[in-house]
MMTF fields as JSON, N, C-alpha, C and O atoms, coordinates in Angstrom:
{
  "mmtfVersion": "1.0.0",
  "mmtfProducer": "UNKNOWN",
  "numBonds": 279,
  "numAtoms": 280,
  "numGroups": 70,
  "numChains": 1,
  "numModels": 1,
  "chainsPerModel": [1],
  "groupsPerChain": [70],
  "chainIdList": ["A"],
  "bondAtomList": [4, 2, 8, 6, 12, 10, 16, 14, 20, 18, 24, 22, 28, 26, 32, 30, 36, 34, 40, 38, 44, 42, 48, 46, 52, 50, 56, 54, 60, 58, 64, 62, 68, 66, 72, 70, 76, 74, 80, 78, 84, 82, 88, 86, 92, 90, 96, 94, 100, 98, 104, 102, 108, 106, 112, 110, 116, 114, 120, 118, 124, 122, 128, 126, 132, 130, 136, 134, 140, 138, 144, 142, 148, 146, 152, 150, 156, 154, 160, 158, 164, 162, 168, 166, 172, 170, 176, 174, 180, 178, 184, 182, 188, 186, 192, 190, 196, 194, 200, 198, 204, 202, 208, 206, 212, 210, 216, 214, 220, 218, 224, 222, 228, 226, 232, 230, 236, 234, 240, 238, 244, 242, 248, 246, 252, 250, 256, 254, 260, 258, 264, 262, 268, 266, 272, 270, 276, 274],
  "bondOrderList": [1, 1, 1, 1, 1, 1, 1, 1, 1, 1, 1, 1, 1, 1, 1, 1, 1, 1, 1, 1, 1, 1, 1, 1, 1, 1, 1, 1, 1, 1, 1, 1, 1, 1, 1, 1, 1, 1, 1, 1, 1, 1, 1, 1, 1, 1, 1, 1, 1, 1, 1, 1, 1, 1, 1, 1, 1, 1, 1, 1, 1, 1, 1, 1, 1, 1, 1, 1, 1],
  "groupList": [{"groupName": "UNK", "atomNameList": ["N", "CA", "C", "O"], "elementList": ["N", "C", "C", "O"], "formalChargeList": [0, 0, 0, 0], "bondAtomList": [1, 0, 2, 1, 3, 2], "bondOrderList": [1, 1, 2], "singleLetterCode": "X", "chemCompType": "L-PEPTIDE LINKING"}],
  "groupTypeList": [0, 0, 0, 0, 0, 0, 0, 0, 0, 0, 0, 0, 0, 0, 0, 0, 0, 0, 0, 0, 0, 0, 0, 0, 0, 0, 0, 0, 0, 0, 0, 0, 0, 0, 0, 0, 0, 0, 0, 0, 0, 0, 0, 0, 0, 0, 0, 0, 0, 0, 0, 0, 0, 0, 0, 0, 0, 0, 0, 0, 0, 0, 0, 0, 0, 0, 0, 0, 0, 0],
  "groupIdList": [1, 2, 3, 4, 5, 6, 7, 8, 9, 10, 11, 12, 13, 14, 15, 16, 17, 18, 19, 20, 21, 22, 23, 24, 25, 26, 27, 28, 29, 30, 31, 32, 33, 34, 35, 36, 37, 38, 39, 40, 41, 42, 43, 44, 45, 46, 47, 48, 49, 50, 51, 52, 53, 54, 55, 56, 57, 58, 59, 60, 61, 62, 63, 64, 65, 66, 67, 68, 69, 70],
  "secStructList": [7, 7, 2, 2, 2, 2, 2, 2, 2, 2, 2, 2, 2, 2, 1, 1, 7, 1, 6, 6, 2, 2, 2, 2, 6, 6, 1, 7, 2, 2, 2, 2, 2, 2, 2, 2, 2, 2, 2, 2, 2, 2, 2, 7, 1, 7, 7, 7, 7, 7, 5, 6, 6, 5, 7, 7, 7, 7, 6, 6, 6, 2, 2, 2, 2, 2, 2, 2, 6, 7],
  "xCoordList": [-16.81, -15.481, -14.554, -14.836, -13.539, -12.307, -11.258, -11.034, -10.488, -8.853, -8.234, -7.384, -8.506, -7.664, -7.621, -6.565, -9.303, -9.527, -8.746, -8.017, -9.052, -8.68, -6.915, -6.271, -6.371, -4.944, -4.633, -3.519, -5.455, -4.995, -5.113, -4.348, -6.35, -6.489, -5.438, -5.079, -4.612, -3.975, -2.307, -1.444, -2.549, -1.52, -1.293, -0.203, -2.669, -2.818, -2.865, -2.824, -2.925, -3.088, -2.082, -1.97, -1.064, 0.329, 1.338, 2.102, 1.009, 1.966, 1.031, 1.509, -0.397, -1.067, -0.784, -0.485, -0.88, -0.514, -0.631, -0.215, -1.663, -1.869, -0.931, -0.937, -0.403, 0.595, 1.167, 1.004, 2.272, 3.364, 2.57, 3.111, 1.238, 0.18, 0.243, 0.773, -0.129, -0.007, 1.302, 0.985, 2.453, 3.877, 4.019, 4.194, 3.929, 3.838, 3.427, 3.923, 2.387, 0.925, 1.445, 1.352, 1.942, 2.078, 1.307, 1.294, 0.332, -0.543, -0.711, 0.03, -1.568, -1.984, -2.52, -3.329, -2.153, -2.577, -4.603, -5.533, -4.603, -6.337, -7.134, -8.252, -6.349, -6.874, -6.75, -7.519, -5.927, -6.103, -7.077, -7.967, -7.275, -8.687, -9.714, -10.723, -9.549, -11.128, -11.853, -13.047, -10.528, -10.769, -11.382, -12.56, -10.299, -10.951, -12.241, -12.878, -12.804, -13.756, -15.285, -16.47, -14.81, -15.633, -15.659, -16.795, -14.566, -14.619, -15.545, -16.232, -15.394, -16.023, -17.611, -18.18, -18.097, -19.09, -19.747, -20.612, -19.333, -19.916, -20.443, -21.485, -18.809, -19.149, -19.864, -20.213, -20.09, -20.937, -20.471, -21.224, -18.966, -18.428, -16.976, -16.066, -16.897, -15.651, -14.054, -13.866, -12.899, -12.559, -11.083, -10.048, -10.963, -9.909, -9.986, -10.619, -9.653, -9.825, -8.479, -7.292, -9.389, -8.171, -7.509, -8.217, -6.707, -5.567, -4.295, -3.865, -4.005, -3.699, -2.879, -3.368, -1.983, -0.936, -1.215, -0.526, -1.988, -1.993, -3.268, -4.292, -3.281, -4.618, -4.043, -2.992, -5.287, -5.383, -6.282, -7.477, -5.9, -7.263, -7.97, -7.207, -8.905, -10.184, -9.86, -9.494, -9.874, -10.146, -11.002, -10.415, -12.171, -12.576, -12.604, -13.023, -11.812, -11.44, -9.706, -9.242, -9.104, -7.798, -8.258, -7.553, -9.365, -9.906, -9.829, -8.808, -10.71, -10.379, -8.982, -8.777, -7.998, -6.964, -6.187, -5.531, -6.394, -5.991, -6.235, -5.491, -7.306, -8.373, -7.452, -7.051, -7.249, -6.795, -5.271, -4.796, -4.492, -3.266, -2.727, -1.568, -3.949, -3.749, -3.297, -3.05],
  "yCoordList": [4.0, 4.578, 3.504, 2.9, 3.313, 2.17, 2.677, 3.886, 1.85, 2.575, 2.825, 3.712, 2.302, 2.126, 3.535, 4.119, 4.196, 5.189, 6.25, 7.075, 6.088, 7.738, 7.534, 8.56, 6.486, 6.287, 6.882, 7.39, 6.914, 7.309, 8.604, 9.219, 9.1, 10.495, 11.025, 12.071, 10.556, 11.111, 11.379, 12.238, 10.418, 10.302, 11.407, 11.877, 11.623, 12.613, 14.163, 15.329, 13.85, 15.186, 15.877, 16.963, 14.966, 14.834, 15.491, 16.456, 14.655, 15.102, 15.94, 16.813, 15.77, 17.0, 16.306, 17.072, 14.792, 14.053, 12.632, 12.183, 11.964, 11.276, 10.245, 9.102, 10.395, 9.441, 8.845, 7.719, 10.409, 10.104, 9.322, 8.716, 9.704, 9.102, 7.448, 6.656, 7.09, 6.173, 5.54, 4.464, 5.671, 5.278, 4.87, 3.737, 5.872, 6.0, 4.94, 4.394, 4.818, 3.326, 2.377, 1.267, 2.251, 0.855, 0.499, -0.732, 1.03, 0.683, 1.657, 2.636, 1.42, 1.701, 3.632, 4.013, 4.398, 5.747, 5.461, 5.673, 4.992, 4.32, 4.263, 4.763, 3.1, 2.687, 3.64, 3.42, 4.483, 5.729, 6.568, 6.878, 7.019, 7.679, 7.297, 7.919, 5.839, 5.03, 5.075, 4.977, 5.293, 5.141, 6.916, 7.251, 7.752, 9.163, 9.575, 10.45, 9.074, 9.345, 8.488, 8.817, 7.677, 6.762, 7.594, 7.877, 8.123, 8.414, 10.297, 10.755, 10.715, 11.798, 11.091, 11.338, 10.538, 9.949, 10.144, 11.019, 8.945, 8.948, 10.259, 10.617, 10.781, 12.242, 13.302, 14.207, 13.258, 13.987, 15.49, 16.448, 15.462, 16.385, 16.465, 15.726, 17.426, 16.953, 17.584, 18.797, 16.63, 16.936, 17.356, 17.245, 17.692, 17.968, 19.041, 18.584, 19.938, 20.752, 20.428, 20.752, 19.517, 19.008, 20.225, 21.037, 20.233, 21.076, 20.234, 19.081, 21.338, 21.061, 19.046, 18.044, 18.992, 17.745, 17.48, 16.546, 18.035, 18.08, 18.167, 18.53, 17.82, 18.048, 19.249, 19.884, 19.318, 20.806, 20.468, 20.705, 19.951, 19.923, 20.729, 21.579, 21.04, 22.069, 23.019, 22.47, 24.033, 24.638, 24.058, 24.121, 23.586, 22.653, 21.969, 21.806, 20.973, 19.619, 19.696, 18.63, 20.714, 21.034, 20.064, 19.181, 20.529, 19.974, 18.346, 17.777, 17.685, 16.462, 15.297, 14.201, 16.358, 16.022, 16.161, 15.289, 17.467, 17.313, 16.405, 16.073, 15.943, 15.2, 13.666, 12.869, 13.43, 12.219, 12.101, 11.024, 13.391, 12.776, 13.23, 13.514, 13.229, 13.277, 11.894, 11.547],
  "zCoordList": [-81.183, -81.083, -80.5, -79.465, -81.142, -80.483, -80.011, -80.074, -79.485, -78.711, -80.36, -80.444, -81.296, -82.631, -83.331, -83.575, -83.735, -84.08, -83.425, -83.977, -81.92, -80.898, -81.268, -81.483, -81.31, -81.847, -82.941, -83.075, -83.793, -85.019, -85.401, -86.144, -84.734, -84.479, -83.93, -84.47, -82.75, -82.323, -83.24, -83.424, -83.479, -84.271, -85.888, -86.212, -86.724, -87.748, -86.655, -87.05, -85.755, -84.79, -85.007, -85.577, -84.356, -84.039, -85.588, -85.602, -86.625, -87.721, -88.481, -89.205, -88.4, -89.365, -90.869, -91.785, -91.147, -92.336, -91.592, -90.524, -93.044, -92.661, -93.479, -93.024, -94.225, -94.835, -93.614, -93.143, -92.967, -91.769, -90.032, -89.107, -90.255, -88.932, -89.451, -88.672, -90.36, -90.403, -90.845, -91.352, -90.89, -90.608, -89.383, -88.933, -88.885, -87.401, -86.527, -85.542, -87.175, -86.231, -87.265, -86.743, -88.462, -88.971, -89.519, -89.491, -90.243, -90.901, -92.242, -92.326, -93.165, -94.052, -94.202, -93.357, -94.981, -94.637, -94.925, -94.147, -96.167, -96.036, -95.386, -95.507, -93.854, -93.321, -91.876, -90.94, -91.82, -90.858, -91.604, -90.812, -92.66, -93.092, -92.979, -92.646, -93.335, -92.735, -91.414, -91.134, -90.529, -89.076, -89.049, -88.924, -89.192, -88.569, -89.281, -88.694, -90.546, -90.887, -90.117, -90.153, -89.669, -88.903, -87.72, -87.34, -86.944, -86.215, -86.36, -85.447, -87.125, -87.867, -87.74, -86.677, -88.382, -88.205, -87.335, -87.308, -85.938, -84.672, -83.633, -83.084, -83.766, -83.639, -84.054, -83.297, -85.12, -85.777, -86.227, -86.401, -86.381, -86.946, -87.419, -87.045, -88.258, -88.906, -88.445, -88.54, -87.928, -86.529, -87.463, -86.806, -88.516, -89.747, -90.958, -91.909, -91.096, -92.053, -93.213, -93.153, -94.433, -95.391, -96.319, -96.916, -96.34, -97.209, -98.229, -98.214, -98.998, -100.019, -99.561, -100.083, -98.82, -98.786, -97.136, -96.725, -96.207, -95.293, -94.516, -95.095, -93.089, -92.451, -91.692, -91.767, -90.833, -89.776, -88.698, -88.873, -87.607, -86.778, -86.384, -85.926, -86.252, -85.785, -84.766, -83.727, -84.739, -83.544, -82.151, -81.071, -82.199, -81.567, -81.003, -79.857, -82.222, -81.889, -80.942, -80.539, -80.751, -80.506, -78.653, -78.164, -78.124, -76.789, -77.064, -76.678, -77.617, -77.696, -77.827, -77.306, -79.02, -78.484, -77.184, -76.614, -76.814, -75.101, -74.255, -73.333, -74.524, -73.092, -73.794, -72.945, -74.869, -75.288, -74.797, -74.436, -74.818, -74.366, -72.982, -72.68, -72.145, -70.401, -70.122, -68.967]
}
C-alpha cells in the first residue's frame, strides 16, 4: 500500500468518479484504476461498487475513508 494509492482512493471517494479523481490528482483516470485496484488487491476486497458512469464506495469501506481523512 503507498501514500499514492490511499490518495487516490481518497480522491474517487471524494467525487465517486474516477475520470474527475484523477483530474483532481493530475494524473491519468487508468492510472487511478490501476492504483485502487491494487489497492483492492492488498486488501482483499472490493472497496467500490461500479455503476453505470460512476463509483459508490462500500458501506464498509465508508470507515477507511474516515480513518484516511483524520
Amino acid at each position: 500500500m503507498t501514500l499514492d494509492q490511499l490518495r487516490y482512493f481518497l480522491a474517487a471517494a471524494r467525487f465517486e468518479h474516477i475520470g474527475r479523481a484523477a483530474q483532481s490528482v493530475a494524473i491519468s483516470p487508468s492510472a487511478v484504476s490501476t492504483a485502487i485496484a491494487a489497492l483492492e488487491e492488498e486488501l482483499g476486497c472490493q472497496l467500490f461498487r461500479r455503476e453505470a458512469k460512476s463509483i459508490v464506495l462500500n458501506d464498509q469501506d465508508k470507515y477507511l475513508r474516515a480513518e484516511l481523512e483524520v
